[in-house]
N, C-alpha and C positions, 0 to 999 in steps of 0.2 A: 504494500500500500504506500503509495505519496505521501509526503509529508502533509501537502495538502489536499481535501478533497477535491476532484478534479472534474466531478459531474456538473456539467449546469443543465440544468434542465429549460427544457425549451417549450412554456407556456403555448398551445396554441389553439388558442381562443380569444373571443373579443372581448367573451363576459366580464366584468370587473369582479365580481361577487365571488366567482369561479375560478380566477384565476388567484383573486386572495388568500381564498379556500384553499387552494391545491399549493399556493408557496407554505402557508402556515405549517401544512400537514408535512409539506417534503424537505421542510430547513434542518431536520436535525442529521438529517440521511446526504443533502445535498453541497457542492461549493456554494451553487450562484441559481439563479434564474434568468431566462433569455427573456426579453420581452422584445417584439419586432416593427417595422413597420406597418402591418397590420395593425396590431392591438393599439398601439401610438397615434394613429389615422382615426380610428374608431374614440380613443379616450383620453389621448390628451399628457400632458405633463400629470394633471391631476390621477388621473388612472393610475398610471407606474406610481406615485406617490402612494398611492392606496394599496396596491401589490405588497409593497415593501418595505410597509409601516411596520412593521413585526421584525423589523432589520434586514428579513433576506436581501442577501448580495445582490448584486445588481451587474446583467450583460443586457448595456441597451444598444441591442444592433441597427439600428437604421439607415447606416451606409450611406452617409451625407457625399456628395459631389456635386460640387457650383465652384465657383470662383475660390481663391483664397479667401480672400476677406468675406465672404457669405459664411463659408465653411469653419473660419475662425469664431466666428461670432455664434454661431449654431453650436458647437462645442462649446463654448463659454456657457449657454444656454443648458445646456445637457448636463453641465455640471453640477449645478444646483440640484439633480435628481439623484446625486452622488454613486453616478455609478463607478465598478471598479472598473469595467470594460466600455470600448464602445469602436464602432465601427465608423471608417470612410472608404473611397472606393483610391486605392492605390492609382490609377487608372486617370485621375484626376491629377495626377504630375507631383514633379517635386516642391515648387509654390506650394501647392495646394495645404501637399504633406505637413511641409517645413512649417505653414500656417496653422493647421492641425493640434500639432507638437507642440507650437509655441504657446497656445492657447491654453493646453491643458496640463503645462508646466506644474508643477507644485499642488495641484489639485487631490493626486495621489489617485487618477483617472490613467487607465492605460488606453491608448487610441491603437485600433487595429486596423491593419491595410487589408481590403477581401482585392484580392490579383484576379481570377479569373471565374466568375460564376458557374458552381458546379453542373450548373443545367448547360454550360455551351461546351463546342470541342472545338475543333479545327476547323470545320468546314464554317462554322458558325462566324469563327473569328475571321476566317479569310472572307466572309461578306460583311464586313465592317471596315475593311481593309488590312487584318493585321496579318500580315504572312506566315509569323513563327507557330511551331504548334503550342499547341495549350502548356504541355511543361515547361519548355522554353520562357513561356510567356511569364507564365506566373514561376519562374527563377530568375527573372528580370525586372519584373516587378518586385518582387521582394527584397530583391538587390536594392531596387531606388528607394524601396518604404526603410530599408533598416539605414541607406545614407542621407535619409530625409530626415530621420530622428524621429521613427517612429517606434512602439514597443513592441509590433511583434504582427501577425498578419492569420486571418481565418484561410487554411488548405484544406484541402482533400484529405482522406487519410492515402489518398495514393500519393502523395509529395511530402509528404511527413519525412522520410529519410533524408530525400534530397535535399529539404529545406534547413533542416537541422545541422545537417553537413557544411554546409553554403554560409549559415548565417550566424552559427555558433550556439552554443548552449543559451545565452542571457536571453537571446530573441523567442518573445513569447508567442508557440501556435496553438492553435484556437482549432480546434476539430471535429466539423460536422460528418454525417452518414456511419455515424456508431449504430450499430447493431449487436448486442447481446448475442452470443450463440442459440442459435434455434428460433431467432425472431424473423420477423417478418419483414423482407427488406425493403416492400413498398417500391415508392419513384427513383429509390437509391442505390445507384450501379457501380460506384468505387468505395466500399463498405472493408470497415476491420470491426472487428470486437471491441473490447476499451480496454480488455487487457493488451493486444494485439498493439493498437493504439500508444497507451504508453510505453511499448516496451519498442518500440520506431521512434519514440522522441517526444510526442504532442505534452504538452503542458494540460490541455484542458479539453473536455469531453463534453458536445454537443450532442443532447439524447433527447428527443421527444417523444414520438408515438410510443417507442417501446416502456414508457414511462407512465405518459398520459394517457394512453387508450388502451392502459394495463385494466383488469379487475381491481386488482388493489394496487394501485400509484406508488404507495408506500411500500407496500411487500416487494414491488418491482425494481423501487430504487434501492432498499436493503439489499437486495439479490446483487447488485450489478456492483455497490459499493464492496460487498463481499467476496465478489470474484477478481478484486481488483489486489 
């Protein structure tokens, strides 16, 4: 086991009542909880406030990209909701980043670069314009988010090695398409376990369905904590 727990669970719902419910019950078993552009869209700064009145940690993903100075000021914003994580899109340049970084200085906020959306591949990229394939991309990307001064970047658990390799131990990765052994992998085609996962490098374990549309949520996240 980790020194620290390494599961954030990944709220996905709009309800507020539901999902206060479900952090309350899953804080002693859990690192963090996700809350996303979704629930955010639907509820507000007030909402996530409400979530995680009861202290749980806080991953507020919403993967801000505009301008530097839009993107500075939006993190300034975010911070008041004291989360420990929070996302931008790498994608959005070194400006952007370095604007990011500066922002959330001394806040004790880690800002994450997301490189390549795990829904696109190569053919996707090359109609955007971008030539290199996906790992490429996102090991060039991650190159700029960690000399942009940023803390660390959401992968694949298929780039977990490479990234780790590449960017050094300090640099924090953040790791969606956890699957539990014998769960159900759904819309997610580059899947490790969480033991799998950290034992490739990832810092931190992005778990939803197999958590939340458990029978018992609770017993689910004991199970995974324990296999860890």
């Amino acid at each position: 086991m980790p020194s620290h727990n390494p599961i954030i669970c990944a709220i996905d719902t709009t309800d507020v009542a539901e999902a206060k419910a479900l952090a309350a019950s899953l804080k002693p078993h859990i690192g963090m909880v996700k809350l996303g552009l979704e629930f955010f869209t639907a509820n507000g700064a007030a909402g996530v406030r409400e979530v995680t009145a009861g202290g749980t940690p806080l991953f507020l993903d919403l993967k801000f990209h505009d301008i530097p100075n839009t993107v500075a000021g939006a993190v300034r914003a975010a911070i008041a909701l004291k989360p420990q994580l929070m996302t931008i899109h790498a994608s959005g340049g070194k400006a952007m980043m370095q604007a990011a970084a500066d922002a959330a200085r001394g806040s004790g906020a880690k800002i994450l670069g997301v490189t390549v959306l795990t829904s696109m591949d190569d053919s996707d990229l090359a109609s955007i314009g971008v030539q290199a394939t996906a790992p490429d991309q996102v090991r060039r990307l991650a190159d700029l988010a960690l000399r942009s001064g940023l803390d660390g970047i959401v992968c694949s658990p298929q780039e977990i090695t490479l990234l780790r390799a590449h960017c050094g131990k300090d640099f924090t990765l953040v790791t969606p398409g956890i699957r539990p052994a014998g769960s159900d992998k759904g819309d997610q085609k580059r899947t490790l376990t969480p033991k799998e996962a950290l034992a490739h490098g990832a810092d931190h374990l992005v778990i939803g369905r197999p958590i939340t549309q458990a029978a018992d949520p609770v017993t689910a996240a004991k199970a995974i904590k324990a296999s860890l």
